[in-house]
SEMIBA-995802 format. One record per residue (C-alpha): residue number from 1; y, z, x; residue in one letter. Coordinates in Angstrom, 2 decimals, decimal comma. Layout:
<sites>
NUM | Y | Z | X | A $
...
</sites>
This chain:
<sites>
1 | -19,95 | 24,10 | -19,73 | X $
2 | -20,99 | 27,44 | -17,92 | X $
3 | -24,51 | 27,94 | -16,23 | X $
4 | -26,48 | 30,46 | -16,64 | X $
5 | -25,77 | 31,97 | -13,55 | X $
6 | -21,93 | 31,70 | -14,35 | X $
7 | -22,38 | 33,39 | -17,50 | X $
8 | -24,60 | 36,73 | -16,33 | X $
9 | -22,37 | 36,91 | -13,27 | X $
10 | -19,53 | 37,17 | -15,89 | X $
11 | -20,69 | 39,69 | -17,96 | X $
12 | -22,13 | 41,83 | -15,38 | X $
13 | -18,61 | 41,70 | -12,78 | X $
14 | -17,37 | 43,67 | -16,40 | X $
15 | -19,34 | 46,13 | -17,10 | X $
16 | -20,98 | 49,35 | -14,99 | X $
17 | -24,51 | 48,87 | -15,07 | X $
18 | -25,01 | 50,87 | -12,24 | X $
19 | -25,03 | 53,69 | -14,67 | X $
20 | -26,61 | 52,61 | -17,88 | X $
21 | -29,61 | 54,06 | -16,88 | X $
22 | -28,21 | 57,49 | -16,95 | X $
23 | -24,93 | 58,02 | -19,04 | X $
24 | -27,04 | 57,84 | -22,33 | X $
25 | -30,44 | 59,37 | -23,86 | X $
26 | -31,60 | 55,59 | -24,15 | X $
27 | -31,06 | 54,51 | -21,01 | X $
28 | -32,77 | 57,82 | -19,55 | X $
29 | -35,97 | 57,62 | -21,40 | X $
30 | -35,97 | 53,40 | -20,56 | X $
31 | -35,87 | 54,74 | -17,21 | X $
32 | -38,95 | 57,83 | -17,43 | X $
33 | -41,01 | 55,57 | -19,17 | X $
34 | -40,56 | 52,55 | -16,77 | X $
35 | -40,89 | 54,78 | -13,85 | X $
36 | -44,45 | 56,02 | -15,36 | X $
37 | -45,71 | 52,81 | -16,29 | X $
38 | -44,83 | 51,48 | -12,61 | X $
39 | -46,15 | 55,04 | -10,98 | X $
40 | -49,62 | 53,76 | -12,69 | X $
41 | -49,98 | 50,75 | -10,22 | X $
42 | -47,86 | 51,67 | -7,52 | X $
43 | -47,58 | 54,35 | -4,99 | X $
44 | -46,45 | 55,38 | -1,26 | X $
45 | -47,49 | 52,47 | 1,05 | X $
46 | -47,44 | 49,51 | -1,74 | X $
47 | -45,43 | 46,63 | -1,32 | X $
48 | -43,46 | 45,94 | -3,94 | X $
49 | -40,77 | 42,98 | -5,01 | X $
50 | -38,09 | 43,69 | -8,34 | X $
51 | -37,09 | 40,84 | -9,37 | X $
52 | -33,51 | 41,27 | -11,58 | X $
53 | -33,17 | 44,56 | -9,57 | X $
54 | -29,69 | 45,57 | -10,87 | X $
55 | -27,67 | 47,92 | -8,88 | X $
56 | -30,97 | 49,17 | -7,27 | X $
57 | -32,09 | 52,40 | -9,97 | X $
58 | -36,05 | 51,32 | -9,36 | X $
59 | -36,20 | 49,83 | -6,31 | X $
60 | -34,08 | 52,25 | -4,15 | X $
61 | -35,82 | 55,21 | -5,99 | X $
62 | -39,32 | 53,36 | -5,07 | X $
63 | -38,10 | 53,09 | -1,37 | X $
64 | -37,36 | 56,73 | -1,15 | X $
65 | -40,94 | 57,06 | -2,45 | X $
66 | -42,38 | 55,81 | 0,36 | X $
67 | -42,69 | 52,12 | -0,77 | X $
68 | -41,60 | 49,15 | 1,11 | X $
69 | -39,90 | 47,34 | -1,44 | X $
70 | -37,97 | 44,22 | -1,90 | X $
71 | -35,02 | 44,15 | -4,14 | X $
72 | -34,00 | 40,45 | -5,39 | X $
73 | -30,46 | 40,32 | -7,63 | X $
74 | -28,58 | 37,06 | -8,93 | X $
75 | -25,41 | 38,37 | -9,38 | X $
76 | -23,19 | 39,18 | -6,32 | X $
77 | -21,48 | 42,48 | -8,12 | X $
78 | -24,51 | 44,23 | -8,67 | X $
79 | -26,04 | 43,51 | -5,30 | X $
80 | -22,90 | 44,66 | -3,58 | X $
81 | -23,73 | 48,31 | -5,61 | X $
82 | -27,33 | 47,77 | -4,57 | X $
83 | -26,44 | 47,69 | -1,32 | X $
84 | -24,05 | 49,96 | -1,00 | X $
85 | -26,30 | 52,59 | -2,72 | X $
86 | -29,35 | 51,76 | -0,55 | X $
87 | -27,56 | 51,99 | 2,80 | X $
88 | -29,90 | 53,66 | 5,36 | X $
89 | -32,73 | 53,87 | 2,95 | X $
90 | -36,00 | 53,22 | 4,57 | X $
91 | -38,45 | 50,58 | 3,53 | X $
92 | -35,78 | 48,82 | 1,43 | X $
93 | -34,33 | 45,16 | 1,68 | X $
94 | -32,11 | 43,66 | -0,67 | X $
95 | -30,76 | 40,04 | -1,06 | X $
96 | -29,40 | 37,39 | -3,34 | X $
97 | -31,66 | 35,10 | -5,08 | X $
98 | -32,99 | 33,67 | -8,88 | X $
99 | -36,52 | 35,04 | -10,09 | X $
100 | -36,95 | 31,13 | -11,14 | X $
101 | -37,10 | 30,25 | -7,05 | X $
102 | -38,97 | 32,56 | -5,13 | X $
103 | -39,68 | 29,78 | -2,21 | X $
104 | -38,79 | 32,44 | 0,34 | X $
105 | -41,71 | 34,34 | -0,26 | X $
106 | -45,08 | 33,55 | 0,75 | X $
107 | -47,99 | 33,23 | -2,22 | X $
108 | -50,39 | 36,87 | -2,51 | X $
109 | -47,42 | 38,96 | -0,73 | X $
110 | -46,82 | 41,70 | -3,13 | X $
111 | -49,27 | 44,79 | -4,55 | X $
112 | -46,95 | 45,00 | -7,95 | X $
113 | -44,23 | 42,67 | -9,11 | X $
114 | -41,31 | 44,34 | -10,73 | X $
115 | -39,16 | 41,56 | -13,59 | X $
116 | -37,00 | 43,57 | -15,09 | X $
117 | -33,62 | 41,60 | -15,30 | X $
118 | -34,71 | 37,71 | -15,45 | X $
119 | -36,47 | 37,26 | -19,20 | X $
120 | -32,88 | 38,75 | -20,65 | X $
121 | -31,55 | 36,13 | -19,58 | X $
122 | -34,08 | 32,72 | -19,21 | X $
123 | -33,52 | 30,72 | -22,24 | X $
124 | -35,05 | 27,06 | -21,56 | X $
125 | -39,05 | 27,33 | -21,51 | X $
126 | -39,50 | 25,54 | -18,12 | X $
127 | -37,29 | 28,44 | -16,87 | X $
128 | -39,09 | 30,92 | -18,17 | X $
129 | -42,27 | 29,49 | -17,25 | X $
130 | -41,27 | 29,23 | -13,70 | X $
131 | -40,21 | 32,16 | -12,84 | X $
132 | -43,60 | 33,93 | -14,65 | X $
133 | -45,25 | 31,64 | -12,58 | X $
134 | -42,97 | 32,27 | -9,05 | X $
135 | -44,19 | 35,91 | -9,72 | X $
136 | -47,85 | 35,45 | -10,24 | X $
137 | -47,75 | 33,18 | -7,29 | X $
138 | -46,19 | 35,95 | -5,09 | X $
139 | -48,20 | 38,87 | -5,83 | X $
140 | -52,07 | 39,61 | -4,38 | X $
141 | -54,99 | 38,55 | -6,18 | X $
142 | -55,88 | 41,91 | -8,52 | X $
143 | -52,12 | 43,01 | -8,22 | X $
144 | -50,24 | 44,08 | -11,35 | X $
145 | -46,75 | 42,59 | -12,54 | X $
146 | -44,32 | 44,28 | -15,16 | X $
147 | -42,24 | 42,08 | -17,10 | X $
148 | -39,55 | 43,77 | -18,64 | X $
149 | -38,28 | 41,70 | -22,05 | X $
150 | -35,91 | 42,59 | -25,14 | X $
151 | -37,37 | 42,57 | -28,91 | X $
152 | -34,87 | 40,45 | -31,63 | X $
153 | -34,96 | 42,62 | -33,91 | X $
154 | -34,33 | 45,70 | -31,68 | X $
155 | -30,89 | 43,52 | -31,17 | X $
156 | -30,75 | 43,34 | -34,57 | X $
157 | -30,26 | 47,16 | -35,32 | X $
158 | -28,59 | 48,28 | -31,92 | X $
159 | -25,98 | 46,44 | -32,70 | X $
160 | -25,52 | 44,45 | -35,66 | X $
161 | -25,39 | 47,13 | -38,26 | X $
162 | -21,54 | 47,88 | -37,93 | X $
163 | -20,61 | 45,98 | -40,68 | X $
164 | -21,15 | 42,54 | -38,42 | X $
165 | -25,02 | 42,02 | -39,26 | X $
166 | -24,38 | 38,19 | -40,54 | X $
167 | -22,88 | 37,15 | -36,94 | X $
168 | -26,01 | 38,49 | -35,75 | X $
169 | -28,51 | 36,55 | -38,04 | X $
170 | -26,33 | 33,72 | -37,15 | X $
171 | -26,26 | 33,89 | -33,33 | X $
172 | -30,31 | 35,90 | -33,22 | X $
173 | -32,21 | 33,30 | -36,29 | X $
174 | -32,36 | 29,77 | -37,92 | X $
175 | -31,51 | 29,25 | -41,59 | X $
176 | -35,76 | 29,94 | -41,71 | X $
177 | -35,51 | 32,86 | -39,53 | X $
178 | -36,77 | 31,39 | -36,48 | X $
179 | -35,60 | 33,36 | -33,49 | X $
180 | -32,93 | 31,54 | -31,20 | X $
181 | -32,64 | 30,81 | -27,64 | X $
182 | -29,51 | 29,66 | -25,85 | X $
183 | -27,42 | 30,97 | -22,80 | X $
184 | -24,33 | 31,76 | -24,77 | X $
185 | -26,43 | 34,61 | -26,19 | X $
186 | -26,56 | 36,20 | -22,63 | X $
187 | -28,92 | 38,47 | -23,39 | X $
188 | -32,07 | 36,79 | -25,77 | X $
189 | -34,67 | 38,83 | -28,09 | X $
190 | -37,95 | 37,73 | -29,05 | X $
191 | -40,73 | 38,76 | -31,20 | X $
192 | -43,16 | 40,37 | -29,30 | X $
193 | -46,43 | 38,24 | -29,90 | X $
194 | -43,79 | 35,25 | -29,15 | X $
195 | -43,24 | 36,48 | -25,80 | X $
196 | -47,20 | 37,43 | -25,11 | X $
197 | -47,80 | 33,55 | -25,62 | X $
198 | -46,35 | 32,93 | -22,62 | X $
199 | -49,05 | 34,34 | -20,46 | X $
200 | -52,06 | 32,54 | -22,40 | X $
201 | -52,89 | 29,99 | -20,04 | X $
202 | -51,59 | 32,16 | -17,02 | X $
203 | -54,04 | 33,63 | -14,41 | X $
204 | -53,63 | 36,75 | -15,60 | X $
205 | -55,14 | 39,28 | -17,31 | X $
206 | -53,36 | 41,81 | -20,08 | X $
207 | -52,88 | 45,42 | -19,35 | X $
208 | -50,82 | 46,59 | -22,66 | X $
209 | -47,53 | 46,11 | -23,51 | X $
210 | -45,57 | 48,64 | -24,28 | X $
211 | -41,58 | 49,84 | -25,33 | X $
212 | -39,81 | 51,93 | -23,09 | X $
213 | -36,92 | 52,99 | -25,31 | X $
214 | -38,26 | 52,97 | -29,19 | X $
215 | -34,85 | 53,24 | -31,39 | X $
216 | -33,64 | 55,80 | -30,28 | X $
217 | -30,25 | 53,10 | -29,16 | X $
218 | -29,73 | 52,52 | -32,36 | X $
219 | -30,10 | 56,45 | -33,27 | X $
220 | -27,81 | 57,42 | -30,52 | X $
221 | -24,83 | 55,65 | -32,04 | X $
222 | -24,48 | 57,96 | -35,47 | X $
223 | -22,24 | 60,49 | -34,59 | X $
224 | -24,59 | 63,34 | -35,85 | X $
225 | -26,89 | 62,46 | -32,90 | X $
226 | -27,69 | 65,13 | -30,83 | X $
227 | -30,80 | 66,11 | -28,34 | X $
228 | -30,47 | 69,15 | -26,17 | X $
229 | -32,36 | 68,90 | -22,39 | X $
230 | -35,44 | 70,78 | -23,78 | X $
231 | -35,98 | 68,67 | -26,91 | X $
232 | -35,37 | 65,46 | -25,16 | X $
233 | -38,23 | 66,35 | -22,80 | X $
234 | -40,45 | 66,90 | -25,69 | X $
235 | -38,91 | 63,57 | -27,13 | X $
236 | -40,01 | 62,02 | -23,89 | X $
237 | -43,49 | 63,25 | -24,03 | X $
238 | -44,09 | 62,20 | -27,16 | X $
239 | -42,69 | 58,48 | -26,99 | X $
240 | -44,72 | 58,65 | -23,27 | X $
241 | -47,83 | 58,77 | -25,95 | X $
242 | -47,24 | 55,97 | -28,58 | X $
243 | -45,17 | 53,65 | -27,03 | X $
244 | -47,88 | 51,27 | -26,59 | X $
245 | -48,62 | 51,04 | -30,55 | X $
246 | -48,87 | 47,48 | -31,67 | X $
247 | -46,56 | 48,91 | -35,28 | X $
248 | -43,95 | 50,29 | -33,72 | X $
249 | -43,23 | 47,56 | -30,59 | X $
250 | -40,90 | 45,40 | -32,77 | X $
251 | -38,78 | 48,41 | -33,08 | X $
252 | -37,71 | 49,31 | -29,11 | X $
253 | -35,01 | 47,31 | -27,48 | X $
254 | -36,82 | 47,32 | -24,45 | X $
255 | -40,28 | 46,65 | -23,78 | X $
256 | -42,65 | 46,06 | -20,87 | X $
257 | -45,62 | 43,37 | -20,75 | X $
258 | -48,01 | 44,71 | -18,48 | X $
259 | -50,78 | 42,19 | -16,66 | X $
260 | -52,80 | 41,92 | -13,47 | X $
261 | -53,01 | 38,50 | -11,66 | X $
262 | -56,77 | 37,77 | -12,02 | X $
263 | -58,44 | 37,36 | -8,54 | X $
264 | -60,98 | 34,99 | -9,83 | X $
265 | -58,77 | 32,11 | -10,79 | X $
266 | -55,59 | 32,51 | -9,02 | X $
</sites>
């Protein structure tokens, strides 16, 4: 059977996700919003770890900032873009490694902790809670960590409504509708108070969570869509002010749980 690790490295040696921040109106907006939500708790001068770091969008954009960040990636493809696209960028360092392990790193090193590739892609509960706890562990009492996770049901319309919505049920929900967690899934959805539970007994303390993206994946597909520059920047003002509404969180494909490691009990 395939690991983990064998399965993301797969899927991501096939695909360009060096620009899916960029070639759609989804994937700009998941990156405004993220970038304004992380430009609340971070500026010039912090130190900063992503975890899941991709071909490098955030962190080498961060770097350029003025930050001195460090970029972690788990599959070799991407961090071959990462570091080709970061080459000579100050302040940046970029390696291989699995948000799950973070041994490398001594505890209360970073001012804001950046996981926005890992909880796609953690399926067992041990894993999960290990690498929520590497990243508490690694960050500075009183500093802030962004966990970047994927609703079920924001699967669910993105892209099972093409005439193949029962394979989704089937692969996404029990007979009961219980949400389902396996690797072969390669990317995993959850309900959003489902994935909030996870931090109960953590030494942390909420911020908000919020979605970065709303539906506007699932919009972009009809082939009547269309958003001019201007408009989207309204759009993006507008979603800037109620993404963080508890009715409409279920609805985003992306979303961001927002917390700061509590100085008193870590």
């Amino acid at each position: 059977m395939s690991t983990r690790q064998e399965i993301v490295g797969s899927f991501y040696s096939e695909v360009c996700e060096d620009r899916r921040l960029v070639k759609s109106r989804h994937g700009q907006l998941e990156y405004a919003v993220t970038m304004e939500y992380i430009h609340k708790f971070a500026g010039k001068g912090s130190k900063v770890l992503e975890l899941g770091a991709g071909t490098g969008r955030y962190s080498i954009a961060l770097a350029k900032e003025g930050m001195d960040v460090t970029a972690v990636e788990l599959v070799e493809s991407n961090l071959a873009v990462l570091l080709e696209n970061g080459r000579g960028v100050a302040g940046l360092r970029a390696e291989q490694g699995d948000a799950t392990d973070l041994s490398r790193f001594a505890d209360d090193t970073f001012d804001v902790t950046l996981v926005f590739g890992p909880m796609y892609h953690l399926y067992e509960k041990d894993e999960i809670h290990k690498a929520i706890d590497e990243a508490i562990r690694v960050t500075k009492p009183k500093g802030v960590l962004l966990f970047a996770f994927i609703s079920v049901y924001g699967i669910m319309y993105a892209n099972y409504l093409q005439g193949n919505w029962a394979a989704g049920e089937e692969e996404n929900f029990t007979a009961d509708y219980a949400i389902r967690h396996f690797k072969e899934q390669l990317f995993t959805g959850y309900d959003v108070s489902e994935f909030e539970q996870f931090f109960e007994e953590k030494p942390v303390l909420r911020i908000t969570t919020a979605g970065v993206d709303g539906m506007l994946e699932t919009v972009e597909a009809r082939e009547d869509f269309s958003i001019g520059d201007e408009d989207f920047e309204a759009f993006k003002r507008w979603y800037l002010a109620i993404c963080e509404k508890r009715e409409l969180l279920g609805m985003t494909n992306h979303l961001l749980y927002i917390c700061k490691k509590d100085g008193r009990t870590a």
